[in-house]
C-alpha positions in Angstrom: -6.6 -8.7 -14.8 -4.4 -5.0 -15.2 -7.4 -4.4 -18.0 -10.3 -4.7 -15.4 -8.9 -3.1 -13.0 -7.7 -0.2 -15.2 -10.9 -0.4 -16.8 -13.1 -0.4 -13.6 -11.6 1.4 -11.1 -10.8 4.1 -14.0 -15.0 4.7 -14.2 -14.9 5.6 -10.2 -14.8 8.8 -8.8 -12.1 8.6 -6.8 -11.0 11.5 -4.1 -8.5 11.7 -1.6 -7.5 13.3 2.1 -4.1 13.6 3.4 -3.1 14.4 6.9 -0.1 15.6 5.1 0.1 15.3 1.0 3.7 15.0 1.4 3.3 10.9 2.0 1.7 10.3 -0.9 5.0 8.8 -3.5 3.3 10.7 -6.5 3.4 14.3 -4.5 6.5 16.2 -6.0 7.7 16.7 -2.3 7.8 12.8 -1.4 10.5 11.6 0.1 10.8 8.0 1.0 11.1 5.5 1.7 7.7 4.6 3.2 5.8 1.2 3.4 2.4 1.9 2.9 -0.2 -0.7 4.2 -4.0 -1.1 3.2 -6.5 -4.0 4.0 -6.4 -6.8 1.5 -9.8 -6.4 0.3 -9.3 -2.9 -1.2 -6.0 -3.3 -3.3 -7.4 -2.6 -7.1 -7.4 1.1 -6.0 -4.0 1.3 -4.6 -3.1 -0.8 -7.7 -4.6 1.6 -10.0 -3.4 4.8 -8.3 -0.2 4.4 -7.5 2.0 2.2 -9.8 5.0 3.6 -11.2 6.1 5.5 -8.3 8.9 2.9 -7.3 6.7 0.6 -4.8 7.4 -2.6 -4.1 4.2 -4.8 -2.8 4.7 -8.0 -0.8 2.5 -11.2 -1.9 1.9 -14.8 -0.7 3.5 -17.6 -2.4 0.0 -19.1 -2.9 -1.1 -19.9 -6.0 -4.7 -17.6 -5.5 -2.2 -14.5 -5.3 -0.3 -15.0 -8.8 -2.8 -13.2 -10.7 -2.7 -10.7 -8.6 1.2 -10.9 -8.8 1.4 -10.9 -12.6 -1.3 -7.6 -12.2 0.9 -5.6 -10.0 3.5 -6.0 -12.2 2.5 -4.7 -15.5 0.4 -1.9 -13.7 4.0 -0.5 -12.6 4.7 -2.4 -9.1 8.0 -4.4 -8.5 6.3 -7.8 -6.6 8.1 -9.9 -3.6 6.6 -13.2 -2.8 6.6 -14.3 1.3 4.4 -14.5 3.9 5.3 -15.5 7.5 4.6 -18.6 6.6 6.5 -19.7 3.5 9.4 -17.8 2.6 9.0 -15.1 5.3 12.6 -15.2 5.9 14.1 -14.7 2.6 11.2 -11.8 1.7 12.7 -10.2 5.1 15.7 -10.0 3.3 14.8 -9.6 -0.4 12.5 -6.5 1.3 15.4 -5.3 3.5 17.3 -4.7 0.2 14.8 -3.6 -2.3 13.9 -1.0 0.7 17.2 0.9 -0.3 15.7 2.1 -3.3 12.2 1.9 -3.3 8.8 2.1 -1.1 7.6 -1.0 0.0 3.2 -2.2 0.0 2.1 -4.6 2.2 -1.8 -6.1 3.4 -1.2 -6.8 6.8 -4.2 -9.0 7.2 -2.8 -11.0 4.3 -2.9 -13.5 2.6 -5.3 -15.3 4.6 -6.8 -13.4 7.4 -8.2 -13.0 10.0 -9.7 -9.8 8.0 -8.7 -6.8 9.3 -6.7 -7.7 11.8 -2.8 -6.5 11.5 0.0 -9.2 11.4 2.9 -7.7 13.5 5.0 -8.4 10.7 4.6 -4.8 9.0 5.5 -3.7 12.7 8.6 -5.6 13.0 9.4 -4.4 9.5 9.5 -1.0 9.8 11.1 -1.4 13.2 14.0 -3.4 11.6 14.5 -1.0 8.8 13.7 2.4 10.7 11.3 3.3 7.8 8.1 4.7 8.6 4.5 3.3 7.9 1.8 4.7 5.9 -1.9 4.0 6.8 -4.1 3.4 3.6 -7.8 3.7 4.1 -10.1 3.5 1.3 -13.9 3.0 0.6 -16.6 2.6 -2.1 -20.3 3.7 -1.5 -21.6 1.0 -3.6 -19.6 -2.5 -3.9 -20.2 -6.4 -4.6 -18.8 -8.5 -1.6 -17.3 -11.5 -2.4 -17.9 -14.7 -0.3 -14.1 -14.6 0.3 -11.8 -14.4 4.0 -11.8 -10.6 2.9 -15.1 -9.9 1.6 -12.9 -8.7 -1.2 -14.8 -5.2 -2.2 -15.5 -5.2 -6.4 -16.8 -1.8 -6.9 -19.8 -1.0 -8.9 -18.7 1.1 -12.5 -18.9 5.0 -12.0 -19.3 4.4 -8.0 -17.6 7.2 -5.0 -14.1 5.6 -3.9 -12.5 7.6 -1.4 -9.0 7.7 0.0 -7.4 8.4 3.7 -3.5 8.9 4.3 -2.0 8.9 7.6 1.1 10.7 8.6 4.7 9.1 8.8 4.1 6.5 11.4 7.5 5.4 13.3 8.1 2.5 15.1 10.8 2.6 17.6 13.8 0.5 17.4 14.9 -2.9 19.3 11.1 -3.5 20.3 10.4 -6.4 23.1 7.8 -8.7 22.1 4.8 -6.5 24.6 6.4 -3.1 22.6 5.9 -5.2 19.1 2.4 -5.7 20.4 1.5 -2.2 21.6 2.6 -0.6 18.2 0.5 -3.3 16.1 -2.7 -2.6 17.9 -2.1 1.1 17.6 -1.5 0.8 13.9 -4.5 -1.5 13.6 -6.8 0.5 15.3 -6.0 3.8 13.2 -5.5 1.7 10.0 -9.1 0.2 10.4 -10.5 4.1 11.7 -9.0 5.1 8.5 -10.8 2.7 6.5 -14.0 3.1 8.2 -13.6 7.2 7.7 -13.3 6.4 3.9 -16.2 4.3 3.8 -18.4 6.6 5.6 -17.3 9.6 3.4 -17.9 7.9 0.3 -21.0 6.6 1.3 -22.6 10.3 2.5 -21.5 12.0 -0.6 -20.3 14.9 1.3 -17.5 17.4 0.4 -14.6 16.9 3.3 -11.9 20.1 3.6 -9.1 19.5 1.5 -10.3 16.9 -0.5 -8.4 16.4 -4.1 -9.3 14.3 -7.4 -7.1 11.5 -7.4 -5.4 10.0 -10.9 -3.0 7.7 -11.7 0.8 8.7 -12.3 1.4 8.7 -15.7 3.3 5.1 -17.1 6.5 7.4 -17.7 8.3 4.2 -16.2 8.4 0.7 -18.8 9.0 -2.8 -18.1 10.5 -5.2 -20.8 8.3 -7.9 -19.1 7.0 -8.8 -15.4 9.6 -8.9 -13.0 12.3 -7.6 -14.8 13.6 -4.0 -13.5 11.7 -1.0 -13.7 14.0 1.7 -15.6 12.7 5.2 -16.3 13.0 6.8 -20.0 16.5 8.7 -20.5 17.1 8.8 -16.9 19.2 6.5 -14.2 16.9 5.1 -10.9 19.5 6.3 -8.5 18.2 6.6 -5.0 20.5 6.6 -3.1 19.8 9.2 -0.4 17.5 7.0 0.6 19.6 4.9 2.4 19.7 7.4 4.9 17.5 6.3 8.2 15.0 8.7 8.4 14.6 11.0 11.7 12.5 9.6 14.2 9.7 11.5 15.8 7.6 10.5 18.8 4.3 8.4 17.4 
């Protein structure tokens, strides 16, 4: 699966805009941690672009997402595997503490749907660990749609994929249950403006202010196998000044 979506999404022309280039975890002036979310049905681009650059992506414990698991991982993702509900709990926890050290990846309409619609989970989430969201929106201008919850989106070889970053989103601490609510149809609502911004984009062919070629970040990081640790070449993965909560701003 890492071979076709190397292979594939390597033929696209693929082109990015950034509200600020500064949230993207391959930009030299990064500085995380961040949980980036995207809708389920676009992850082979994220998956392609961005492995290697100390994410961790949250998957079901369904059996349909352990290809997709045993993919992430060998394209340079560490995996956690949890939904809200089976094993939520425990991938709260396992994400709490991998958060010290690394970005975090999640589908909020995952693993089952409805499509498109934002599970307050990522809300709660960066709430909890006073991290910031990133919205992900991408787009093809020629795709198959598969008869799936998601319409999953397989691009056709060679085809326009774009890609639009939102700025640091923060969610305020000690939320209510009607303040979880308001922040996750905020985020939904710019998460799926994003997406549709991307698709239109792609599909007019237009030049957009800004725009940048997009590439993978080079596989200076190895694995022994899936799952084990990710370790860098001749260097130590110390992160710790990332333990520091990040300043809030209003938004």
């Amino acid at each position: 699966m890492a071979t076709f979506v190397r292979n594939l999404v390597g033929s696209l022309d693929i082109q990015g805009s950034f509200e600020d280039p500064r949230v993207d975890p391959a930009h030299p002036k990064f500085s995380g941690p961040a949980i980036f979310i995207f809708w389920h049905e676009y992850i082979p681009v994220p998956l392609y672009l961005r492995g290697h650059c100390h994410i961790a992506m949250l998957l079901s414990r369904h059996r349909d997402a352990e290809w997709l698991s045993v993919a992430a991982q060998y394209m340079g993702f560490e995996t956690v595997r949890g939904s809200s509900k089976r094993g939520g709990g425990a991938a709260l926890l396992e994400l709490s503490r991998i958060s010290k050290t690394m970005n975090l990846a999640i589908t909020p309409d995952g693993p089952r749907g409805p499509r498109r619609v934002l599970a307050a989970g990522a809300i709660y989430l960066a709430s909890k660990l006073g991290i910031p969201l990133v919205a992900m929106g991408f787009g093809y201008n020629r795709s198959w749609r598969l008869p799936t919850w998601d319409r999953f989106a397989v691009p056709f070889p060679h085809a326009r994929a774009r890609v639009v970053l939102s700025r640091h989103l923060y969610i305020p601490q000690q939320l209510d249950r009607q303040g979880v609510e308001a922040h996750r149809q905020r985020v939904e609502d710019l998460l799926t403006h994003l997406t549709q911004e991307a698709e239109s984009w792609a599909k007019s062919g237009r030049r957009k202010t800004g725009q940048e070629m997009l590439a993978p970040r080079p596989a200076a990081w190895r694995k022994r196998q899936p799952g084990h640790e990710v370790m860098q070449d001749g260097e130590k993965t110390d992160q710790s000044h990332w333990k520091t909560t990040p300043k809030r701003r209003a938004g």
